[in-house]
C-alpha angles and dihedrals in degrees: 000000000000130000088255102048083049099049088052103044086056088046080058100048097046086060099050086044087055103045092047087059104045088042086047089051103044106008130251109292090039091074132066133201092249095055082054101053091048093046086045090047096230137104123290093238088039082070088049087048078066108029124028093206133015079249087058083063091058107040105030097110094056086051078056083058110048094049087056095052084043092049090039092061098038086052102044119125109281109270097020108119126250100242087051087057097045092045091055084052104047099044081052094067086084098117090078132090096302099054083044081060101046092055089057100256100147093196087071090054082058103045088050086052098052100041096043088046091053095047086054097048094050125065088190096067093036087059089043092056102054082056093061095051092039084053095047085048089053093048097049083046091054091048093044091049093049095048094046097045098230131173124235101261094057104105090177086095095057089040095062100033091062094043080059097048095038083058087058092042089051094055095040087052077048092056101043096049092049094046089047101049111029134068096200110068104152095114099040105101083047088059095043087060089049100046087052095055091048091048095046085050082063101055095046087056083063089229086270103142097017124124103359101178109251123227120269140049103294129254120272085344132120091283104068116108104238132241 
């Protein structure tokens, strides 16, 4: 890496470190880019240079990711399925917050807490973050499409690329919930791993036989006759 690619991936990160602060501090909505910029010492559009949008601050690193999920399966050996491939990539991401926890680092326990505090407590950011997975889906859909050589009309590619990426929602919904609402954690990167393997199980069952509707009104639902 250059002097200049250096230079400008600290001047990014400098950025990100001082609008997670200041988010961490005063919540989402509370701060604005050019807080930031002055906190940051640098120039208002230098912050734009970086991040298109004060959501792109805050969720830059899960766009990472999800170029990385999207790369991993467009480059996977030739016949190797793509939920083998997404699987591999996904379970690699183990070097962030949870593994930190799992190691026994108790700052990571505080930093989940806050960003996962200050997600919940802005709409702004939860909306901004279905974009992000809605965009990723698109984008493994593209790749799947290409590589197949589908025709338009062939929805199989979106199908599968948002049962992938559903798969990721629901553990990061896990996570948050978790995170949010209990005071032991220790064992929470272990379940995760768990939970995964049970959910890609599911998905290489094909759904087929998930979920047939029993007989019956259901249990505490709208069709229960009242009382």
């Amino acid at each position: 890496m250059g002097l200049r690619e250096l230079k400008k991936g600290q001047t990014r990160q400098l950025i990100a470190d001082t609008a997670g602060r200041l988010f961490a501090e005063r919540g989402f909505d509370r701060v604005t880019v050019a807080e930031i910029a002055r906190v940051a010492q640098v120039a208002e559009a230098t912050v734009f240079n970086y991040f298109s949008s004060k959501e792109d601050l805050f969720y830059w690193r899960l766009e990472a990711l999800g170029t990385r999920l999207t790369d991993a399966v467009s480059a996977r050996p030739v016949g190797e399925p793509v939920l083998v491939a997404f699987r591999r990539a996904l379970m690699a991401e183990d070097g962030g917050l949870l593994a930190q926890l799992e190691a026994g680092d108790r700052d990571a326990l505080t930093r989940l807490r806050t960003i996962n505090r200050v997600i919940a407590d802005s709409p702004a950011l939860l909306a901004r973050e279905q974009q992000a997975m809605s965009r990723t889906a698109d984008a493994l859909a593209a790749a799947l499409a290409a590589e197949a050589g589908t025709r338009a009309d062939d929805i199989r590619p979106q199908v599968a690329a948002n049962a992938l990426l559903g798969l990721h929602r629901a553990l990061i919904d896990y996570v948050r919930r978790r995170i949010l609402d209990d005071d032991d954690l220790s064992g929470l990167a272990a379940e995760v791993r768990e939970l995964a393997a049970t959910a890609f199980a599911l998905l290489d069952q094909g759904l087929g036989d998930y979920a047939g509707k029993p007989p019956g009104p259901a249990r505490g639902g709208a069709d229960q006759p009242s009382r």
